[in-house]
N, C-alpha and C positions, 0 to 999 in steps of 0.2 A: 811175434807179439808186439814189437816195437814197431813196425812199419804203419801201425794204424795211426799213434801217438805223434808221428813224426811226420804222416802227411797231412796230418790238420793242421798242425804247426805251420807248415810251409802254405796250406792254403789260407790260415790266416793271415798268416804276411802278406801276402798276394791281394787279398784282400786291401787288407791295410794301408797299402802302398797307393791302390788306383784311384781313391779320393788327391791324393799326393802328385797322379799322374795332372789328373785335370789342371788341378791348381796350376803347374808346369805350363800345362798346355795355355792357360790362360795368359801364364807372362811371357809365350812367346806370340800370341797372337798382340796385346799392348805391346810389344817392343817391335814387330812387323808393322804397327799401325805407326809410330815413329818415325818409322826409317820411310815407308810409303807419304807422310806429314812432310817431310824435308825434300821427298821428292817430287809435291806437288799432286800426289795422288789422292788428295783430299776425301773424295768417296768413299775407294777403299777403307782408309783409315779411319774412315768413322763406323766403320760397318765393322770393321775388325775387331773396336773396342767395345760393340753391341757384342758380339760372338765371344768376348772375353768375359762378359758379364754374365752371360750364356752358360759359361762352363763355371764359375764361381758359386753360382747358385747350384750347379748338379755337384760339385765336389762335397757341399755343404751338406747335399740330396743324399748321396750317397755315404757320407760319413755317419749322418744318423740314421740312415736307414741298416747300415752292416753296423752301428752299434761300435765304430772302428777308430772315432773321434781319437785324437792327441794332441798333445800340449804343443809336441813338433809342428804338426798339423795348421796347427791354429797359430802360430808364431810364422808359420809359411805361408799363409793362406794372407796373413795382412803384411808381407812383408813385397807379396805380390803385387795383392791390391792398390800400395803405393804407386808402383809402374803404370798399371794397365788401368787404374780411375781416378790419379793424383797427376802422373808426370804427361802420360801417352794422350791425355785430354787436352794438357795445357801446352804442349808443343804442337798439337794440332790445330788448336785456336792462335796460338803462337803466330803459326805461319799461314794460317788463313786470313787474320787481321790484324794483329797487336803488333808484329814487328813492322806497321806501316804508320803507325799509330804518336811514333818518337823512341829515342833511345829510353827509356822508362818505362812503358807501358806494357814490359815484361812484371815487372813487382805485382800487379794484380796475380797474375796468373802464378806465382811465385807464393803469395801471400791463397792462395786456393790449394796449391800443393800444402804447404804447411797445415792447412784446418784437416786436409786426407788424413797426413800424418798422426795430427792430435784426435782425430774422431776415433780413428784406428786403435791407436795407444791405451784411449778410454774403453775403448770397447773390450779390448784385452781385459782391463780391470777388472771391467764391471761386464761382463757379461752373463754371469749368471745373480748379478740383480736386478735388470733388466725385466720391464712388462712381459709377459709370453704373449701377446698379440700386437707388441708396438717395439719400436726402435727407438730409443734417447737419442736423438738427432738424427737429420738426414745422413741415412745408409751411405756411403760411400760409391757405391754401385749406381745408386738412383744418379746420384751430383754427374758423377762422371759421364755416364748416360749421357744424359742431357745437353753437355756441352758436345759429346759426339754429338749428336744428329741433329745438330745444328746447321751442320752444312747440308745434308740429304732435304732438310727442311727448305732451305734456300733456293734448291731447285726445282721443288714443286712449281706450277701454276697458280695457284692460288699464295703463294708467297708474290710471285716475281708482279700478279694483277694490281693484288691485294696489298701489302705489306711492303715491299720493297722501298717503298721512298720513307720509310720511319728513320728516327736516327739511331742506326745501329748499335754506333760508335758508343752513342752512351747506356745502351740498350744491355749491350755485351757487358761492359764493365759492371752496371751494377746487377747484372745475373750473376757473374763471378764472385761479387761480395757477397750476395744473399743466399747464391750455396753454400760458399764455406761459413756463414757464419750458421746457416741453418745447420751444418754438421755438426759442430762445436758447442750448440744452443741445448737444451734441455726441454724442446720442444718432441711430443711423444706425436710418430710418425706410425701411421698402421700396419702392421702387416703383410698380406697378401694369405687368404686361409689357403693352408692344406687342402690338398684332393682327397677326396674322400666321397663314401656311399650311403654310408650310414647316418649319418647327423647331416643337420641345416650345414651348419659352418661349412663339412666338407662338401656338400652338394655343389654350395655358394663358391668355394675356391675352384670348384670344376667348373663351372661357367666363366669365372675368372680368364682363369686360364686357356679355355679353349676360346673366348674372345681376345684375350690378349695374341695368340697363337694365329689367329684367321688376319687379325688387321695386323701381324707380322707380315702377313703370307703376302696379301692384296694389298696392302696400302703403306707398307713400312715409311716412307718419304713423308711424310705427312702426318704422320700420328706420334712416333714417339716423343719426339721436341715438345709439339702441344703436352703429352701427357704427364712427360717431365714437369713441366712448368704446371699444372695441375697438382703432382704430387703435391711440390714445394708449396705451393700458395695453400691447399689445401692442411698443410700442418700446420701453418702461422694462421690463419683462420679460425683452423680451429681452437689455438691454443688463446690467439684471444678472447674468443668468446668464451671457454672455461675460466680463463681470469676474470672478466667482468661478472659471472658467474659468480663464483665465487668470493669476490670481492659486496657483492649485494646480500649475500647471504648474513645474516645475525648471529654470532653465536648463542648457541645453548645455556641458558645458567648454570647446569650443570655442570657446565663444559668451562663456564670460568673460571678464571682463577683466585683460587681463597688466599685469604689476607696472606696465611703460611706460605705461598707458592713466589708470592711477589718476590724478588730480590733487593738485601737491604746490606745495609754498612756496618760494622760494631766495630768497636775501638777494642785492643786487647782486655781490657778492665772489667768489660763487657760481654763478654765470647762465654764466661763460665757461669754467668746470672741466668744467660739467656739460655743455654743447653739444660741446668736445672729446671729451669721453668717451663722445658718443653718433655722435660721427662726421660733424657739423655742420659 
């Protein structure tokens, strides 16, 4: 009678555990991409921390999909993300370009680790106040992305025809500042919809995805860098024009505020005339 009780137990742990595995798996592929970064294996380690970002999203996949989420979980899941889209990015650009750059020009890449950190911490907070179709600042996944495949982007042809004589030097620095500040901003960043059959939205996430999934497959060199850099400019665009937006907008009369609502000053002498008189 008790063996039934007892192996559900165990296959829920089992469960439980494998969203936990991934996470793992994630920070040892960002700490392989590291150690490959120091050794000049550049490629690799940008493609490492593409597959680290790979497995963040399936841990995330698979936590709500078994319903298995934890506090643990989610305290592990960004302590990760630190490593594999905060540290393993900027020791990669590190030694692809910055450490040629002067004794200093590690602080940028230092001052990007630190916005991972605090996007992270916030997202702890605040994550279940948080849009359900948008992110309060650039994802931490997207940022780090983006500085990966930076280099795969450099070896395309169309970089080296195209783009190669720009000034990188200042190109890089201020991408570095514009992701982290974009993480740390309060600029609302889309989603990506769910797969799905039934409704638009999951239809739309299935195309998504199996386009994101094909120009993985055929043209990975070339497209993610662009896309990254799409995302980003794509949230600050849009957030401006919601500002101007709603900056044109007139308020309501109704919606203004009555004499009552204004804030004013009373001397103590005054505080019990005026409570009377409002029926206090």
């Amino acid at each position: 009678m008790t063996r039934g009780p007892r192996r559900r137990r165990r296959v829920r742990r089992a469960i439980i555990v494998v969203p936990s595995l991934f996470t793992l798996a994630n920070l040892f592929f960002g700490f392989w991409s590291m150690v490959l970064a120091a050794q000049g294996e550049f490629y690799l380690a940008s493609w490492w921390i593409v597959i680290a970002g790979v497995l963040d999203m399936l841990d995330g996949l698979l936590a709500r999909v078994s319903k298995t989420g934890t506090r643990f979980g989610g305290e592990l899941d960004s302590l990760v993300d630190i490593v594999s889209f905060g540290l393993a990015p900027a020791v990669l650009l590190y030694f692809l370009h910055f450490s040629a750059q002067g004794p200093f020009a590690w602080v940028f890449l230092y001052v990007f680790v630190v916005c991972v950190a605090l996007r992270l911490a916030r997202y702890n907070l605040q994550s279940g106040d948080e849009p359900r179709n948008a992110f309060t600042g650039l994802p931490t996944t997207a940022a780090g992305m983006t500085l990966a495949t930076y280099y795969p982007f450099t070896q395309t042809q169309f970089y080296q025809t195209q783009l190669a004589a720009a000034p990188w030097t200042q190109i890089l620095i201020f991408l570095v500042i514009a992701l982290g500040l974009a993480m740390v901003s309060n600029i609302q960043y889309a989603k990506v919809p769910r797969i799905g059959v039934r409704t638009r939205r999951g239809r739309l996430g299935l195309i998504v995805h199996l386009t994101l999934i094909g120009f993985a497959i055929w043209s990975r060199d070339i497209f993610f860098f662009p896309l990254g850099i799409t995302y980003l400019a794509y949230g600050m665009v849009r957030s401006a024009v919601v500002g101007i937006q709603e900056r044109g907008e007139e308020p309501d009369e109704d919606e203004s505020e009555s004499a009552d609502d204004v804030p004013f000053l009373v001397r103590d002498g005054e505080l019990g005339r005026h409570r009377r008189k409002r029926g206090m």
